[in-house]
Every structure is written in structure tokens, then in C-alpha cells.
C-alpha positions as MATLAB code, in Angstrom:
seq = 'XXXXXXXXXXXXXXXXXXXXXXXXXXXXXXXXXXXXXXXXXXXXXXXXXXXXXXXXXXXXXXXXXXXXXXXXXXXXXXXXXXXXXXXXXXXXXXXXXXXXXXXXXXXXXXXXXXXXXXXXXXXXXXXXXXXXXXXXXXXXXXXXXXXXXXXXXXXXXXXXXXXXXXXXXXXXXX';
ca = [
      55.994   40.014   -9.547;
      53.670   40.561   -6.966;
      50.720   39.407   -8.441;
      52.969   35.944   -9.414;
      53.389   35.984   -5.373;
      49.274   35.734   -4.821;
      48.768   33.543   -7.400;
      51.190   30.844   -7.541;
      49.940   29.118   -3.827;
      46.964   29.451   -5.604;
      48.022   27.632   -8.858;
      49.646   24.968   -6.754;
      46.398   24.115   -4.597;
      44.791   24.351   -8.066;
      47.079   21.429   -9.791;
      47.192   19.205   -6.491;
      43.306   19.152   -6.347;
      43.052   18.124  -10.029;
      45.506   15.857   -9.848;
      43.408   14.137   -6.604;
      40.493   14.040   -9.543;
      42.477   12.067  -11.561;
      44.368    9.787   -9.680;
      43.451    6.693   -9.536;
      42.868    5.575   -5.795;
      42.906    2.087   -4.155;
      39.421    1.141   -3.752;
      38.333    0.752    0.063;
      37.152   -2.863    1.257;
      34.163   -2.911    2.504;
      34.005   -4.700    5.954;
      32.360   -8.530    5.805;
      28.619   -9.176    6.456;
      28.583  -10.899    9.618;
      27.308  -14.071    9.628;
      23.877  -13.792   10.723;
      20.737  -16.042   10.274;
      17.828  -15.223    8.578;
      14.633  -13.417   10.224;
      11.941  -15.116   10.637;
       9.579  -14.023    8.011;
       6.011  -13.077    9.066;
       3.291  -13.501    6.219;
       2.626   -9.848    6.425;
       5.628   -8.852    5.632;
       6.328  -11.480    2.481;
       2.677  -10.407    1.400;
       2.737   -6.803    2.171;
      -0.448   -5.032    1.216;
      -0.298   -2.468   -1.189;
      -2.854   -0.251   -3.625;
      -0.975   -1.898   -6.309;
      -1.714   -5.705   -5.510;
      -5.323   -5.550   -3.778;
      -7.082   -5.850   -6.894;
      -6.160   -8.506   -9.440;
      -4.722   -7.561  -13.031;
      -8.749   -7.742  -13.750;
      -9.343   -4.872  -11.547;
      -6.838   -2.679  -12.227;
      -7.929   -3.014  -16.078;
     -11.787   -2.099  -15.001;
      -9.938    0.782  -13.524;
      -8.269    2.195  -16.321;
     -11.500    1.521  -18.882;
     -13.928    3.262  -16.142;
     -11.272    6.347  -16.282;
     -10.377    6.043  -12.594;
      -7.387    7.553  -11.318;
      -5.385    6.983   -7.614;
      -6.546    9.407   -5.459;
      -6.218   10.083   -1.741;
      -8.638    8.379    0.420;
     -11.523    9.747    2.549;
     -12.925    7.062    4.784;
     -16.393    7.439    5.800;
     -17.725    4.194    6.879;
     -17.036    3.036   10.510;
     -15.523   -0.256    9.277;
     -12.940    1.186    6.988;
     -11.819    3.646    9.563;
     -11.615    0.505   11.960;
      -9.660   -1.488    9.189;
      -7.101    1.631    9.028;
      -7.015    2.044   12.745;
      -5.847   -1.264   13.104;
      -3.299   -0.732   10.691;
      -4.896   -2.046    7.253;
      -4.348    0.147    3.892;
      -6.551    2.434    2.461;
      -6.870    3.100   -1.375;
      -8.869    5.091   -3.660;
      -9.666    5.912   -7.172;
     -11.907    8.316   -8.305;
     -12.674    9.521  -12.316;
     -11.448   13.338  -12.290;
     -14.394   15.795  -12.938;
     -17.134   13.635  -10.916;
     -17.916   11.896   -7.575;
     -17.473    8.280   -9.128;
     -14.533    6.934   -6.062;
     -13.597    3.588   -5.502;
     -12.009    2.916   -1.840;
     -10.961   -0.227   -0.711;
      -9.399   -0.734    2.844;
      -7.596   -4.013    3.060;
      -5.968   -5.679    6.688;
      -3.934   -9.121    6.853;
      -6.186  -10.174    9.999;
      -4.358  -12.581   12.392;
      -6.569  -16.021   13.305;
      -6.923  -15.014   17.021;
      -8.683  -12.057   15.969;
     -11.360  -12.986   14.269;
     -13.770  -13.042   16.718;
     -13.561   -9.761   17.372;
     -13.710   -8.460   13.452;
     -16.684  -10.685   13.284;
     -18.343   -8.335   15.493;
     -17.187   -5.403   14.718;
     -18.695   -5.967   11.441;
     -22.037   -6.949   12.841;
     -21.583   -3.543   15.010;
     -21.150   -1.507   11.926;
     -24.008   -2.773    9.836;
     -22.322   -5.859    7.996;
     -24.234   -9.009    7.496;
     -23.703  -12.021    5.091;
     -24.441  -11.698    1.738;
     -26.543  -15.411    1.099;
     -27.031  -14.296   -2.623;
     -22.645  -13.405   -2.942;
     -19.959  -15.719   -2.678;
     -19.057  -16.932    0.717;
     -16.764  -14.251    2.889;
     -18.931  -11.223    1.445;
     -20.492   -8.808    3.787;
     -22.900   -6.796    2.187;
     -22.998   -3.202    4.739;
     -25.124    0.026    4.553;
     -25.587    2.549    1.402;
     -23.835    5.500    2.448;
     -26.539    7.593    0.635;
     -25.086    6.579   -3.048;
     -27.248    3.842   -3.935;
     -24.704    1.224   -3.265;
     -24.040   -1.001   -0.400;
     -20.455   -0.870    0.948;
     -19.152   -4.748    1.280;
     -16.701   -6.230    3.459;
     -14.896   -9.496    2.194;
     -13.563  -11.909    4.525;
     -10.709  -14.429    2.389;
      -8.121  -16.481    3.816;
      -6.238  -14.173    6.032;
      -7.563  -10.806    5.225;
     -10.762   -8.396    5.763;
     -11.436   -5.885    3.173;
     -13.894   -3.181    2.414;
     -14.997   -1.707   -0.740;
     -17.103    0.981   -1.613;
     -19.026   -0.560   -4.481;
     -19.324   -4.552   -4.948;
     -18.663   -4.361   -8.285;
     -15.012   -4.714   -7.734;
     -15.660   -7.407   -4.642;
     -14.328  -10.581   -7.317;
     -11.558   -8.710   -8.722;
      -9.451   -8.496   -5.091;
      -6.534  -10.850   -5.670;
      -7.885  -13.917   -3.995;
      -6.135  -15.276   -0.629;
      -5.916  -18.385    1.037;
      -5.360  -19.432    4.743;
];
């Protein structure tokens, strides 16, 4: 009888917990939205730069056929590291097993700064390409045998490793 004692409280805390599983309860409102009016949009954030819409469906398919895989980025030119600085993004693929890296360091580039990325890529070694399409930068070999290139388009500055991938960015306009 003693036992019963101990273990009926228990029984009863028991059945009123799964009973509070079963029940049914009144669902809570959730309070209104306030009326509010829409932010102001900035075109950075409604065309947010990511490493999976700098290159156009083009480039991501040269990716995949040349084996190349996301990897984390190590900047090494002075204009990439500027690019990042200043709060552009920095991608990279590389093919596993070898040194073959693709980086690309893109930055939505408001039109009262220009000026000023227009010499810092002088500064860094940058000068136009007369032979590329307009906007490309064609900037020192790095000791790979390949010139890193900056491309200037519509509202953005971005720098690639390799100019083989320089007309498969997704193209921007003012």
C-alpha cells in the first residue's frame, strides 16, 4: 500500500501531462504587422553579390568541365585585397590535386567613387586592355604566366585571376 502511496502522485502528473499532449489548444493570434512603408531599396542590396551569380550560367559550366571546385580564397594581388577591403566578395575555385585556382573579387562600386578605383588600379599595375573589350584591365602575372584582369561594367569592378573567364561575368549595366 505503500508503494500505491509513491506512485499514484506520480501516475496522476503522468495522465495530466499526456492529456496536455493531446488536447487540442486554441491557437494563439499572432499580433498585426504594423503598417509600415517599404525601405528604400539600394541596388546593392536587390543585386547582392554572391559566388553563385558573378559568373554567368556559361561560367559556371566552364567550371564544372575544367573540374573546378569552390574553394576558400587566398588573395594575393593588391587590387583584390583592395576590392575585399572595401567590402567586395571574394571567390575561388581550384581543381583538387593541382594549383589550377580561379579567384574572382567582385564590388558594386558607387559613381562618386570612381575616380578613386581608377587609380587605384593604375597604382596596382592595371592598364587598359586596347586588344579586350572595353572595361578590361589587363594587370601583372603573378609569376603563373597569366595576367590578372580587372573589369570595369556598369556599376561594378571585378578581378580575376585568369582572363579566360573575363566574358563569362554576368554582364551589368549602369
Amino acid at each position: 500500500m505503500a508503494n500505491l502511496a509513491r506512485t499514484l502522485p506520480a501516475l496522476v502528473v503522468l495522465g495530466l501531462a499526456l492529456t496536455g499532449c493531446t488536447a487540442q489548444s486554441e491557437p494563439v493570434p499572432s499580433p498585426s504587422p504594423a503598417a509600415t512603408t517599404p525601405a528604400a531599396t539600394t541596388p546593392a542590396a536587390v543585386d547582392a553579390i554572391e559566388c553563385d551569380n558573378v559568373l554567368a550560367p556559361d561560367g559556371y559550366a566552364k567550371l564544372a568541365a575544367d573540374g573546378l571546385e569552390p574553394i576558400e580564397p587566398r588573395l594575393f594581388d593588391s587590387l583584390a585585397v583592395q576590392l575585399e577591403e572595401a567590402g567586395g566578395t571574394a571567390c575561388s575555385w581550384g581543381k583538387p590535386q593541382t594549383d589550377i585556382i580561379l579567384t574572382v573579387v567582385q564590388l558594386n562600386v558607387p559613381d562618386a567613387d570612381w575616380a578613386s578605383w581608377e587609380t587605384a588600379l593604375a597604382d596596382a599595375g592595371y592598364a587598359v586592355d586596347s586588344d579586350s573589350a572595353n572595361g578590361t584591365y589587363t594587370g601583372p602575372d603573378p609569376g603563373t604566366g597569366l595576367n590578372t584582369v580587372a573589369v570595369v561594367a556598369g556599376d561594378r569592378i571585378t578581378f580575376l585571376t585568369t582572363p579566360a573567364f573575363a566574358d563569362l561575368l554576368v554582364p551589368h549595366s549602369i
